[in-house]
C-alpha positions in Angstrom: 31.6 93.1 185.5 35.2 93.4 186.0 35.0 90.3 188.3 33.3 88.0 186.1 36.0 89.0 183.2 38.6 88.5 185.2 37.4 85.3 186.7 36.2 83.9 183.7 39.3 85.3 181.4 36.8 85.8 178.3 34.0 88.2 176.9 30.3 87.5 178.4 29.5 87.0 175.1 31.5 84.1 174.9 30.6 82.2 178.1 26.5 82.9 176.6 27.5 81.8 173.4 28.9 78.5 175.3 25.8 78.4 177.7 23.6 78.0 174.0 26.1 75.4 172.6 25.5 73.3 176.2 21.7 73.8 176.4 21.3 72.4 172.3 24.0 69.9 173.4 21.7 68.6 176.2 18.3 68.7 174.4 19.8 67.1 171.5 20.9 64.0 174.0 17.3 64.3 175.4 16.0 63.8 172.7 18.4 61.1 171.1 18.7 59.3 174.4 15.0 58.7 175.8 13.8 56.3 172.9 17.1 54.3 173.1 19.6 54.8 176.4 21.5 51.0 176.2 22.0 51.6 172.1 23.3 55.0 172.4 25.6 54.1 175.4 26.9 50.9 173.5 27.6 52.9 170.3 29.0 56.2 172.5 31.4 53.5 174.1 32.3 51.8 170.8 33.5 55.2 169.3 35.3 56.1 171.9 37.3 52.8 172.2 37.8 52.6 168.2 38.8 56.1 168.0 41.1 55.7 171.2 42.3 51.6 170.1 42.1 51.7 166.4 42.4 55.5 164.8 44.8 57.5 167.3 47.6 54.8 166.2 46.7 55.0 162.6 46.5 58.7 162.8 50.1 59.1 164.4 51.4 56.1 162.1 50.5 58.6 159.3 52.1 61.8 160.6 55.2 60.2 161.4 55.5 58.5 157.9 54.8 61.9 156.0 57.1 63.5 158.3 60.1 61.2 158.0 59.6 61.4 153.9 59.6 65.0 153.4 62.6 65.1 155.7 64.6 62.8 154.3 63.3 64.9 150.8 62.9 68.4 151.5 65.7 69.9 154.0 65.3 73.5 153.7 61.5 74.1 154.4 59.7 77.2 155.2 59.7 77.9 159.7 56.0 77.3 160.0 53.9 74.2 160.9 53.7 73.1 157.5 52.6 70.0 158.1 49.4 71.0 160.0 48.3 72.1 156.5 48.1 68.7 155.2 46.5 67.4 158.3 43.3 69.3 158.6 42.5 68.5 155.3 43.8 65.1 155.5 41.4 64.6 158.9 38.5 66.2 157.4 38.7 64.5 154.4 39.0 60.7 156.3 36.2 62.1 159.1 33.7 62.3 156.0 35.0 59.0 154.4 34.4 57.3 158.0 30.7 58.9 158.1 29.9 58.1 154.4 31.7 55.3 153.8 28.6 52.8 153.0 27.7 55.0 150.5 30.9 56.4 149.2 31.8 52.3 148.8 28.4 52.0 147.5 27.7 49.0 149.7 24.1 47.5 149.8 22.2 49.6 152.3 18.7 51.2 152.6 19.1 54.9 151.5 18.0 53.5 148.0 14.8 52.5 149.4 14.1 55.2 152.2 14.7 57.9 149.6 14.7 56.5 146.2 18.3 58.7 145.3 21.1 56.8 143.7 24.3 56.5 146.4 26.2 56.5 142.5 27.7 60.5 143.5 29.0 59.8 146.6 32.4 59.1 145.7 32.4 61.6 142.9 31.3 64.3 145.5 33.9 62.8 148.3 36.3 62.9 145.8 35.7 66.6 144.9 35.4 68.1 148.6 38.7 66.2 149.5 40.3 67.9 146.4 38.6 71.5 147.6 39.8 71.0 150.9 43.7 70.0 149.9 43.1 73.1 147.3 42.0 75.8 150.4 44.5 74.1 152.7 47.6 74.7 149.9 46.3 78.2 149.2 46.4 78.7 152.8 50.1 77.2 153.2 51.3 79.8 150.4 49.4 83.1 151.6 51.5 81.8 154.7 54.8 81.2 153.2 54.5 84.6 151.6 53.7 86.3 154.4 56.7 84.8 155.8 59.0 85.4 153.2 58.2 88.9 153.2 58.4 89.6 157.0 62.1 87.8 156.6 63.3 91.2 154.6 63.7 89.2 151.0 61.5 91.6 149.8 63.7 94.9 151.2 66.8 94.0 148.9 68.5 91.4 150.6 69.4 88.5 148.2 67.4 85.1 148.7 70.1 83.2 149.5 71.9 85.1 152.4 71.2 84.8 156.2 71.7 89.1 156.6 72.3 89.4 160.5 72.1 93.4 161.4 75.3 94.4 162.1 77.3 91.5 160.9 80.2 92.4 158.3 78.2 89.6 156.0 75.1 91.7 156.2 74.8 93.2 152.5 74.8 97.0 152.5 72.3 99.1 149.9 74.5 101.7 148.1 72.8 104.4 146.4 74.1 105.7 143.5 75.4 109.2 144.6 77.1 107.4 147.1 80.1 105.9 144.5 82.3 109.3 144.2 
C-alpha cells in the first residue's frame, strides 16, 4: 500500500473516485457517439477551435482591461488574488449565457413546441444566478480580506495605517498603564 501511495502521490480513494469519473466519461461517449460519430467529431472540433480561436482572446482581452482599470483606480489593494474573485463568477456566468443563449435571447427555436414551457424566464433566471454568483464570490473576497487583515496584527493594537516591522524603532510599543510612573 505504501508503494501505490507513494507512486501515485494521492489517497486510493482518490484514484477509485477518478477510475468512476473515467468509466461514466466513456459510457457517456458510447452512448453519445454510436448513433452519430461524424456530427459529434465535427461539433467536438468546432468547440475546441472556437474556444481556442475566438474565446481564449476575448477571455484574456477582458482580464487585462479590468486589470489595467482597477490599477490605474485602486493602488493600495488587499495581497490576495483578488481578481480571481471576479473571474469565476464572471466565467460561470458567460459559460451559462454561451449554453442558454437561444433561450436567454429568446430566439425562435423548438423548446416551445417539444415542451410547451415559455423560454420568457430565461433571462430573468440568468440574470438572477449571475447576481448569486457575483454575491457568493464578493462574500467570499471579504471573509478573505478579513482573514487577512486580521493575520496582518491590525486587530492586536497596531494602528491601520502603519507598516509595524518587529524590532524596528517605528514599530509602536503597547504601554500598560502601571507602566507610566
Amino acid at each position: 500500500m505504501r508503494r501505490l501511495l507513494r507512486w501515485y502521490g494521492a489517497n486510493p480513494l482518490h484514484l477509485l473516485a477518478l477510475a468512476g469519473c473515467f468509466a461514466l466519461a466513456g459510457y457517456a461517449a458510447a452512448r453519445l457517439v454510436s448513433p452519430r460519430p461524424l456530427a459529434i467529431a465535427v461539433w467536438f472540433a468546432g468547440a475546441v477551435a472556437g474556444h481556442d480561436l475566438l474565446l481564449l482572446p476575448l477571455y484574456s482581452l477582458a482580464d487585462r482591461s479590468v486589470r489595467a482599470a482597477i490599477r490605474h483606480r485602486a493602488p493600495r489593494l488587499a495581497p490576495i488574488a483578488w481578481v480571481n474573485y471576479l473571474r469565476v463568477p464572471a466565467g460561470l456566468s458567460l459559460l451559462l449565457l454561451l449554453v442558454w443563449f437561444p433561450l436567454i435571447l429568446r430566439l425562435h427555436t423548438h423548446y416551445h413546441a417539444s415542451t410547451t414551457l415559455s423560454p420568457n424566464p430565461y433571462l430573468w433566471h440568468w440574470l438572477a444566478v449571475t447576481g448569486a454568483l457575483f454575491l457568493l464570490s464578493a462574500t467570499a473576497l471579504a471573509v478573505r480580506l478579513r482573514a487577512v487583515h486580521r493575520a496582518s496584527g491590525h486587530e492586536s493594537g497596531s494602528t491601520p495605517g502603519s507598516a509595524a516591522v518587529p524590532g524596528s524603532a517605528a514599530a509602536p510599543t503597547a504601554q500598560h498603564p502601571s507602566n507610566h510612573g
